[in-house]
MIKOL-471256 format. One record per residue: residue number from 1; residue in one letter; x, y, z of N, C-alpha, C in turn. Coordinates in pm, whole numbers. Layout:
N
<r num="NUM" residuo="A" n_X="X" n_Y="Y" n_Z="Z" ca_X="X" ca_Y="Y" ca_Z="Z" c_X="X" c_Y="Y" c_Z="Z"/>
...
***
This chain:
75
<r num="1" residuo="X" n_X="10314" n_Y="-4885" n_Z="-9408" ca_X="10190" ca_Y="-4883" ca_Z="-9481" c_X="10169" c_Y="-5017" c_Z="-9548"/>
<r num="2" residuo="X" n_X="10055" n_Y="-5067" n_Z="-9533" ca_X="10030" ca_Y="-5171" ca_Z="-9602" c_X="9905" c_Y="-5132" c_Z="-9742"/>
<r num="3" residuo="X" n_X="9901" n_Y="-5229" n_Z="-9801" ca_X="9838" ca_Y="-5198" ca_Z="-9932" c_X="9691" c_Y="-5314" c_Z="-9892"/>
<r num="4" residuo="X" n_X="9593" n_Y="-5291" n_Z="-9956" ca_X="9452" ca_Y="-5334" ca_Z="-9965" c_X="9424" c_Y="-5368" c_Z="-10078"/>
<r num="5" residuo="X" n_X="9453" n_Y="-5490" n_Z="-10157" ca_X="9398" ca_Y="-5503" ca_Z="-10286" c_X="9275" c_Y="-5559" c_Z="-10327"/>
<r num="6" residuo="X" n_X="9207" n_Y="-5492" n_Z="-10404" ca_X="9069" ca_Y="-5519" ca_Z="-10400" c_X="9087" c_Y="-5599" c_Z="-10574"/>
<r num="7" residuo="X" n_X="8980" n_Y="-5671" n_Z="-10568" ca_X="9032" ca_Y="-5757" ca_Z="-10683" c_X="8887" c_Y="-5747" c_Z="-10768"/>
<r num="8" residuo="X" n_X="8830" n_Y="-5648" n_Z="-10766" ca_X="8653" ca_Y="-5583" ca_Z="-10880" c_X="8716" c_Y="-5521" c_Z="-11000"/>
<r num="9" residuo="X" n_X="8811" n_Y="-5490" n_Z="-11009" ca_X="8837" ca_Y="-5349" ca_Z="-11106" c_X="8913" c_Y="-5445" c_Z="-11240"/>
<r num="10" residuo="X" n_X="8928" n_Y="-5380" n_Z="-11329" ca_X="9003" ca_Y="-5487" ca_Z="-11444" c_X="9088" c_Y="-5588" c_Z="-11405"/>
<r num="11" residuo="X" n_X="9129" n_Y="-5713" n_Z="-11506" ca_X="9184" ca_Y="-5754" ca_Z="-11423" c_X="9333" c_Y="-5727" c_Z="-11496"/>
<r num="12" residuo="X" n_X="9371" n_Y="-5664" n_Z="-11574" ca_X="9538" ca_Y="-5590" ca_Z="-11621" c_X="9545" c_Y="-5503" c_Z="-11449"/>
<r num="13" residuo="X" n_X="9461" n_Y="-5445" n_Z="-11421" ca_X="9504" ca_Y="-5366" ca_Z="-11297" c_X="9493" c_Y="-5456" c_Z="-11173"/>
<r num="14" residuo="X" n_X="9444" n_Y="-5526" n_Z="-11149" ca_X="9441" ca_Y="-5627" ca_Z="-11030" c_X="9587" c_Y="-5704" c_Z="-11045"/>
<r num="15" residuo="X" n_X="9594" n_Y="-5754" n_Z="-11164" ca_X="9737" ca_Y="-5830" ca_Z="-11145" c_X="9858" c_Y="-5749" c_Z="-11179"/>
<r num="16" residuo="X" n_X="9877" n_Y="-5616" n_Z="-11217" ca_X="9963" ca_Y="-5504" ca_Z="-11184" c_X="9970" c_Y="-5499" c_Z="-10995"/>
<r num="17" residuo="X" n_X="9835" n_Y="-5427" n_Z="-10939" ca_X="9829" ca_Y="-5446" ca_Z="-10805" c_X="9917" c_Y="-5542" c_Z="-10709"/>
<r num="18" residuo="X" n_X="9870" n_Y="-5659" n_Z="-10786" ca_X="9936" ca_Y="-5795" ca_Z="-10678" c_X="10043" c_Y="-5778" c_Z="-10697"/>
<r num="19" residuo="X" n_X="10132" n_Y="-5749" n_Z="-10833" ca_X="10256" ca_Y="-5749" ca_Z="-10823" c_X="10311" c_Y="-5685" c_Z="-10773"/>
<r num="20" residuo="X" n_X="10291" n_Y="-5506" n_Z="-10802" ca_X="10380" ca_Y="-5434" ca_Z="-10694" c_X="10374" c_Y="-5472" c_Z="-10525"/>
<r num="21" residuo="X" n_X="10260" n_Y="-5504" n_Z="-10501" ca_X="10245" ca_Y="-5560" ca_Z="-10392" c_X="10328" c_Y="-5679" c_Z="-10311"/>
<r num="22" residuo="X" n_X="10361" n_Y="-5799" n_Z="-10379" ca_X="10477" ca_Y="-5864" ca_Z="-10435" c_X="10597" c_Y="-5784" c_Z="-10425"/>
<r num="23" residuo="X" n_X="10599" n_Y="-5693" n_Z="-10469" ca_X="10758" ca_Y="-5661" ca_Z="-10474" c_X="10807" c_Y="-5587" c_Z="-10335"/>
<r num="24" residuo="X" n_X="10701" n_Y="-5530" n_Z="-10326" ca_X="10707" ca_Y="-5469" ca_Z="-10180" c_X="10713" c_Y="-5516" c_Z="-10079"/>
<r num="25" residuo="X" n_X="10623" n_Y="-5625" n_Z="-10080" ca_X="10634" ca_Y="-5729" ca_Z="-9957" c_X="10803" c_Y="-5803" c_Z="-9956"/>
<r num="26" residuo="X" n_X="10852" n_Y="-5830" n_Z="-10077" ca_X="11008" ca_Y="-5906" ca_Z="-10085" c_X="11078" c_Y="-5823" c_Z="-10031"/>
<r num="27" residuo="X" n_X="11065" n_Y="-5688" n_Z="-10034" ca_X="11150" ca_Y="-5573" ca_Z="-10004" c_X="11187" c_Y="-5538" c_Z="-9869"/>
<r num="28" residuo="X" n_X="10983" n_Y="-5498" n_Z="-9815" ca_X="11062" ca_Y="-5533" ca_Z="-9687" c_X="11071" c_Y="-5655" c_Z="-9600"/>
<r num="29" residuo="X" n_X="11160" n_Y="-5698" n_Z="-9543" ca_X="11223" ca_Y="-5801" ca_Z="-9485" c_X="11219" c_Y="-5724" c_Z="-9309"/>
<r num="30" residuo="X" n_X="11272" n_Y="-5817" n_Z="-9266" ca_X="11270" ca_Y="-5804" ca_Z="-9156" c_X="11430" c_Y="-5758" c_Z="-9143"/>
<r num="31" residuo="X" n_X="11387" n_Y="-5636" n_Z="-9025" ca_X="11537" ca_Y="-5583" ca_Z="-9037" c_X="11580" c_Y="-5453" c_Z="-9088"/>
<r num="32" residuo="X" n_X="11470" n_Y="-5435" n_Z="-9194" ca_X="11479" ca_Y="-5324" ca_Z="-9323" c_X="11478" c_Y="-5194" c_Z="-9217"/>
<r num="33" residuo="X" n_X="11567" n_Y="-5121" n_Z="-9313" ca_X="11561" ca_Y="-4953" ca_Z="-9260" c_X="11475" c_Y="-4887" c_Z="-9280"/>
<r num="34" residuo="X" n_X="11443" n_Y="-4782" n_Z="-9238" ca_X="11304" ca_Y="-4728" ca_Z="-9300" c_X="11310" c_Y="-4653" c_Z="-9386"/>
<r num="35" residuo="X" n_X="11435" n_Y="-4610" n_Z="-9436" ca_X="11505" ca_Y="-4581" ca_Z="-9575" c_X="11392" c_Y="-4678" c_Z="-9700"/>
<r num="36" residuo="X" n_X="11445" n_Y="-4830" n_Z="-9630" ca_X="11376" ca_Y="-4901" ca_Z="-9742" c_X="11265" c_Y="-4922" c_Z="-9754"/>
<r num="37" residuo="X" n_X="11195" n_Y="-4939" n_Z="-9631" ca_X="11049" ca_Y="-4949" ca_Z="-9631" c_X="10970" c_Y="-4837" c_Z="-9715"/>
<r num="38" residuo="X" n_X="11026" n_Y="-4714" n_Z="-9654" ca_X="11006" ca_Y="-4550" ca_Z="-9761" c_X="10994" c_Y="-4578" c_Z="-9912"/>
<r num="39" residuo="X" n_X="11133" n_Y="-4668" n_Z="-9959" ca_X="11156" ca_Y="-4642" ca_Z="-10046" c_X="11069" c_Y="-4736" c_Z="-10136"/>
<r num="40" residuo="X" n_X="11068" n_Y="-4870" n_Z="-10063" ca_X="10940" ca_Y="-4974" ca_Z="-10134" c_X="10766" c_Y="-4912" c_Z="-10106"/>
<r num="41" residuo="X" n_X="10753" n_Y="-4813" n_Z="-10028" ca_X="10605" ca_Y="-4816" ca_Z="-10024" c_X="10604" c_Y="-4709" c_Z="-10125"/>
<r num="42" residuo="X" n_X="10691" n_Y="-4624" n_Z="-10201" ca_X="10707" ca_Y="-4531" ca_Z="-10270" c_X="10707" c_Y="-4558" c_Z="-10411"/>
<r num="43" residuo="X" n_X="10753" n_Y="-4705" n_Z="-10412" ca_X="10777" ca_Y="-4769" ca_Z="-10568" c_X="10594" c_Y="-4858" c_Z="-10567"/>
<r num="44" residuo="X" n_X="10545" n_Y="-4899" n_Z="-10462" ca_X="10420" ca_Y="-4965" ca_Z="-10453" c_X="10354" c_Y="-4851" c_Z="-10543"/>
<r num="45" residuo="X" n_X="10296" n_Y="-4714" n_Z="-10483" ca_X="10237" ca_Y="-4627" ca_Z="-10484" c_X="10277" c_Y="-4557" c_Z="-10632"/>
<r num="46" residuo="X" n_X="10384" n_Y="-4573" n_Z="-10688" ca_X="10367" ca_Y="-4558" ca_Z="-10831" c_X="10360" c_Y="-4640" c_Z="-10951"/>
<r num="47" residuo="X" n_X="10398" n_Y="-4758" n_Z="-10913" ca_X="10316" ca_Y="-4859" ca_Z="-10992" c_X="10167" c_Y="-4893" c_Z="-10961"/>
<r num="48" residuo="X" n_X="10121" n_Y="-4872" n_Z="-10876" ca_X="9970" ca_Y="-4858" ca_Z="-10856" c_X="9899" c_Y="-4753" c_Z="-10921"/>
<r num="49" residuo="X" n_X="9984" n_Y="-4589" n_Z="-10862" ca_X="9902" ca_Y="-4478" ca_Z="-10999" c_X="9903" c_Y="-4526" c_Z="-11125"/>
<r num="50" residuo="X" n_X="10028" n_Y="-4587" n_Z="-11181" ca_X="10055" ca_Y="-4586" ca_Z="-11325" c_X="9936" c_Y="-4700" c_Z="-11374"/>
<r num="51" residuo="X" n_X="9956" n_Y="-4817" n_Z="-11289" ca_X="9797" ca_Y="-4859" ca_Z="-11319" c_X="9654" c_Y="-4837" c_Z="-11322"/>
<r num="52" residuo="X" n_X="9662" n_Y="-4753" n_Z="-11229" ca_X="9544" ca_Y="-4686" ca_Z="-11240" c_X="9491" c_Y="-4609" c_Z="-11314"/>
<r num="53" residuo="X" n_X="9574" n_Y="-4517" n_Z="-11401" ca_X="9573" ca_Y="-4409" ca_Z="-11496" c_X="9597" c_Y="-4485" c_Z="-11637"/>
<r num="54" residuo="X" n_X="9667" n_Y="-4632" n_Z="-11615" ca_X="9660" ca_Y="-4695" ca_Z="-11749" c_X="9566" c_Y="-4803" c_Z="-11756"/>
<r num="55" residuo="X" n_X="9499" n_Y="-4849" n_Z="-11685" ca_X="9435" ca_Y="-5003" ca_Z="-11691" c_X="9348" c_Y="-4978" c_Z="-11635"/>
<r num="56" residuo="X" n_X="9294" n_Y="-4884" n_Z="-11546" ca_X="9172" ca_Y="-4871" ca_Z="-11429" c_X="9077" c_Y="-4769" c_Z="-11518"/>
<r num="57" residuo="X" n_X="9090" n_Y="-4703" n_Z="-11556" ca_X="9035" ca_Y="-4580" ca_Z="-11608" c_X="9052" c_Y="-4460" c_Z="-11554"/>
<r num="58" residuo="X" n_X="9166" n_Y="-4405" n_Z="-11474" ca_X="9193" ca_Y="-4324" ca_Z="-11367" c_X="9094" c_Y="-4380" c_Z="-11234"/>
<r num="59" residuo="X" n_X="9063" n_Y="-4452" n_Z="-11196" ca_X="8981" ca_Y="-4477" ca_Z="-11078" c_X="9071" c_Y="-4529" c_Z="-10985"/>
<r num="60" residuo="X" n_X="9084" n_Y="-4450" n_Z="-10850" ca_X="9170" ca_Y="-4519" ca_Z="-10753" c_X="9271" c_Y="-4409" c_Z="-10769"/>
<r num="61" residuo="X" n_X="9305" n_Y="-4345" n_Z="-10885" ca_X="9399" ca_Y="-4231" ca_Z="-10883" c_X="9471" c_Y="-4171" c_Z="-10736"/>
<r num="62" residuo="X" n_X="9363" n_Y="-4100" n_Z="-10673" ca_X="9356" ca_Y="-3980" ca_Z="-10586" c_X="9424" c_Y="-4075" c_Z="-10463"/>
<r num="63" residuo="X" n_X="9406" n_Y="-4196" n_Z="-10441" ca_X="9458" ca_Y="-4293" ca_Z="-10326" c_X="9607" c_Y="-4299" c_Z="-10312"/>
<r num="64" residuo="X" n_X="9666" n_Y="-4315" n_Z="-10422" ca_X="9808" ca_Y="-4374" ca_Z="-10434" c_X="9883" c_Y="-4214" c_Z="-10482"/>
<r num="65" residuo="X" n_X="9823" n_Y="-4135" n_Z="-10513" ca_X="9833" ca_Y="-3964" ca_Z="-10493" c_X="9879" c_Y="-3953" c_Z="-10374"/>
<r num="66" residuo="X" n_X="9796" n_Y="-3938" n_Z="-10315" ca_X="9806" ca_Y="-3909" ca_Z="-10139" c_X="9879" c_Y="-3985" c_Z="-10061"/>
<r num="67" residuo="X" n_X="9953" n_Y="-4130" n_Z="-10102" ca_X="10025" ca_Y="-4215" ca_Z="-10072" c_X="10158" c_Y="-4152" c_Z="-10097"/>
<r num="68" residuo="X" n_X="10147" n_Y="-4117" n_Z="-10229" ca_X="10288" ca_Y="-4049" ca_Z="-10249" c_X="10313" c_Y="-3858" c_Z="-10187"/>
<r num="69" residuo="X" n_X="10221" n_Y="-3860" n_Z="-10153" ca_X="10237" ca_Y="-3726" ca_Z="-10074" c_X="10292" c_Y="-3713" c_Z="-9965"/>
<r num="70" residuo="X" n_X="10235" n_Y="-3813" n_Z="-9876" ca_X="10241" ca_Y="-3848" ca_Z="-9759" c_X="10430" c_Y="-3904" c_Z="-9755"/>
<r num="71" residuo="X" n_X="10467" n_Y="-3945" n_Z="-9844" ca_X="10575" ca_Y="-4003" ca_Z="-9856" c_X="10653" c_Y="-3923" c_Z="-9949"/>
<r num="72" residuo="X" n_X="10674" n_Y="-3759" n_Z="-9906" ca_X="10688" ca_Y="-3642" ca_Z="-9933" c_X="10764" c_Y="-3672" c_Z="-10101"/>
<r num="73" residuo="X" n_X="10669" n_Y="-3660" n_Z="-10159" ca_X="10686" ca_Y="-3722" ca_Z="-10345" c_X="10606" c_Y="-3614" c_Z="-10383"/>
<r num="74" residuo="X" n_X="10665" n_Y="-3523" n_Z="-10467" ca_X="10578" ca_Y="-3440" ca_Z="-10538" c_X="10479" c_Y="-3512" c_Z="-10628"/>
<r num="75" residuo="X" n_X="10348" n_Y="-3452" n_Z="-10655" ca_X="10294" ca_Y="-3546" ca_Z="-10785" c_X="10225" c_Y="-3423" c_Z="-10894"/>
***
């Protein structure tokens, strides 16, 4: 999964965004198990809710929800 950052919305949540994004991208490497890939698109997807619900105004919520669903994560 790759991430889409849109850069309209505050900007505390845009540069939250880039970063997990950032971290995810360092993570996976070439090579990576899909253990890790799982496990970085899983850490993306909750630093993105947590921004969203803290810096966005809940907007974008329901996206990174379903991200973590999909990536069998209760929410």
């Amino acid at each position: 999964m790759g991430a889409v950052i849109k850069t309209d919305g505050p900007k505390a949540h845009n540069d939250a965004l880039i970063q997990a994004e950032r971290v995810r991208q360092a993570t996976i490497v070439a090579g990576a198990s899909m253990a890790t890939v799982r496990a970085a698109d899983i850490q993306f997807a909750r630093s993105a809710l947590s921004s969203c619900l803290s810096n966005n105004g809940g907007a974008g919520a329901s996206q990174f929800t379903s991200m973590l669903q999909e990536n069998g994560v209760q929410t």
